[in-house]
N, C-alpha and C positions, 0 to 999 in steps of 0.2 A: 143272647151271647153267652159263651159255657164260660166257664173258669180259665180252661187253659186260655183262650180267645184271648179273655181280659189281660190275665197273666201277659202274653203275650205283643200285646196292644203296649201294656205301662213298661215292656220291659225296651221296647221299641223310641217310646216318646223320652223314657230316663235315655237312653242312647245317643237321642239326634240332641238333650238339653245338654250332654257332656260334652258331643263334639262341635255344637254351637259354641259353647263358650272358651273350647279349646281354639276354634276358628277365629274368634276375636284376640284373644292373646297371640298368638302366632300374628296374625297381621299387625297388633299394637307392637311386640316386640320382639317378634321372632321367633321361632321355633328353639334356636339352643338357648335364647334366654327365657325360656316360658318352662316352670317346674309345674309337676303336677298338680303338687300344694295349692297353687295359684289355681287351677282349674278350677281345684275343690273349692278354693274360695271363693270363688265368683260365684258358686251355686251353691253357697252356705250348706255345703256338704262335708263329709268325714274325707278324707285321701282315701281309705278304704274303700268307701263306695266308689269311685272313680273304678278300681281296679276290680271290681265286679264282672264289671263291662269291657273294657279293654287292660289289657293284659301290661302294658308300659306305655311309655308316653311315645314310643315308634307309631303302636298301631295308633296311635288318635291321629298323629300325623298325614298315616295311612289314609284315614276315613276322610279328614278334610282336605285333603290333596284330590282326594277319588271325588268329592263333590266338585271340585272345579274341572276337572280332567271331563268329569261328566257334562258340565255345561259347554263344553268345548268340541266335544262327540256332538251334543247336541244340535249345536252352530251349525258343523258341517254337516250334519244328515240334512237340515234346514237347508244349507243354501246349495246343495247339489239337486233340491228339487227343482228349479229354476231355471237348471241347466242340461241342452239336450245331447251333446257328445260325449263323449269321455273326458278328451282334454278341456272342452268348457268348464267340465265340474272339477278338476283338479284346481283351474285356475278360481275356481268359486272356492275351495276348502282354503287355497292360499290366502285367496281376501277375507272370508270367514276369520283364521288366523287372526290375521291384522286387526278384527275389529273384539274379540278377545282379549289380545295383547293391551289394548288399549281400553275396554270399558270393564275389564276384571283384573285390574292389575297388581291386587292384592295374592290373589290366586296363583298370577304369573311369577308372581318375585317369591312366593313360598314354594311354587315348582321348583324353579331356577335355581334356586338356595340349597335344594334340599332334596330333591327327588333322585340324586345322583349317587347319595352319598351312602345310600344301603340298595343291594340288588332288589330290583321289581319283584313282590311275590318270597321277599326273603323274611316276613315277620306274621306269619300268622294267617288266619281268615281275610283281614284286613289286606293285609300285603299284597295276597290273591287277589284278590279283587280289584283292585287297584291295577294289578298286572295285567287282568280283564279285560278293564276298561279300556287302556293304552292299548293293548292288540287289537282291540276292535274301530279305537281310531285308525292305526297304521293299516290294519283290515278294509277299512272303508276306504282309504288315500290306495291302495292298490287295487283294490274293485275296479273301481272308476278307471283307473290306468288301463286295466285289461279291458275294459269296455272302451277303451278308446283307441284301443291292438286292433280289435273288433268289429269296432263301425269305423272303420279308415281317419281316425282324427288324430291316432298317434304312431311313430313309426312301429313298424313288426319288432326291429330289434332291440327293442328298447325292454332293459328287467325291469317288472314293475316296482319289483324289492326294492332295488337299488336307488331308483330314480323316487321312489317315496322317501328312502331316508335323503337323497340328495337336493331334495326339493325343500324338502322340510326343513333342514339342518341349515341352507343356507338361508331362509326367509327368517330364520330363527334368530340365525347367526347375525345379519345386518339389522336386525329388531334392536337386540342388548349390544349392537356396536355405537348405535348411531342413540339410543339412550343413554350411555357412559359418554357420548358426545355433546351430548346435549343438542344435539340437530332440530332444526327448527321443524314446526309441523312439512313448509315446500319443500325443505331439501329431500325430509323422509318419505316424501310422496314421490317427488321423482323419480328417489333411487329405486324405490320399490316396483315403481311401472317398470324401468330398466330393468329392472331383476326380471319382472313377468315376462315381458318381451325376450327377455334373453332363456327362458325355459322354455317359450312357446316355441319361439323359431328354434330352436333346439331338439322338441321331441316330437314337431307336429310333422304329420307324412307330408311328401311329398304335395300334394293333391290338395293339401289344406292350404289355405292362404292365411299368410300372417296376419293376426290383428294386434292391435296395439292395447295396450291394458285401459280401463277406464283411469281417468285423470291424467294421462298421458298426453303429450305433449311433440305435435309431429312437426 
């Protein structure tokens, strides 16, 4: 292994040990109440070193928002293998969704908190990339749509643009309604099946026959 290699190797692991422990404060106490200082602290480091590496305390934000955003890309590449039409695997990325929202929900609530609040791609290397990753989600939820124009499972006139942010946004949207609600686990599963059924018979062609969402209730 040459020099640059190594260089490059320790410049990589100081990296992931900054936004490790930026990742922990942010979930301990949140993003606007977590100061740099504190990072430094936790890895009994200078503030200066911190800013070796990332340039403010946006791009760390950047970088540990991007690992979860990543785990979430992940989910769906994951559970559209499974599934063989188009609109199958949309409704697979929805339930994927659901099961995010719920086993990374540290991740969820520093999205939710925070990812709104400066433009995607507007702080740096970081920013980009991050901005990336999000396109390549919304990327993958419109693929599948068109594949499902395609093999007759979703109607011709349906934008896939459209219906990926309208899909998305509402499964989103009665996630953080019915959490500020406190909704028990049954009611959240219901409404959620009714949501499913209500985009399926919604955008599936003619030709298709409705199904009912798993856990659903006929």
């Amino acid at each position: 292994m040459g020099t640059a290699e190594r260089r490059q190797r320790e410049r990589v692991r100081k990296e992931r040990e900054i936004i490790d422990a930026a990742r922990e404060l942010f979930f301990q106490k949140g993003y606007e109440s977590t100061s740099v200082d504190e990072i430094a602290a936790r890895l009994e480091i200078a503030k200066g070193s911190v800013y070796l590496y990332f340039s403010n305390k946006e791009e760390l934000f950047y970088a540990v928002a991007n690992d979860g955003m990543r785990i979430a890309l992940e989910m769906y590449e994951e559970a559209v293998k499974e599934a063989r039409t188009g609109l199958d695997k949309l409704m697979a990325i929805g339930r994927a969704y659901i099961r995010f929202w719920s086993s990374h929900s540290d991740y969820r609530r520093l999205l939710h908190d925070n990812v709104f609040r400066s433009p995607l791609g507007g702080s740096g290397p970081r920013g980009k990339e991050m901005a990336r990753t999000g396109a390549a989600t919304n990327g993958l939820m419109v693929a599948v749509i068109k594949q499902g124009i395609r093999d007759g499972s979703i109607r011709s006139d349906v934008d896939p643009e459209k219906l990926a942010f309208a899909a998305s946004s509402m499964v989103d949207g009665m996630l953080q309604r019915m959490e500020k609600r406190q909704a028990s686990e049954e009611v959240r599963e219901q409404m959620l099946s009714y949501a499913f059924e209500l985009v399926r018979a919604a955008v599936a062609a003619p030709a298709v026959s409705v199904v009912t969402a798993p856990g659903s209730k006929n």
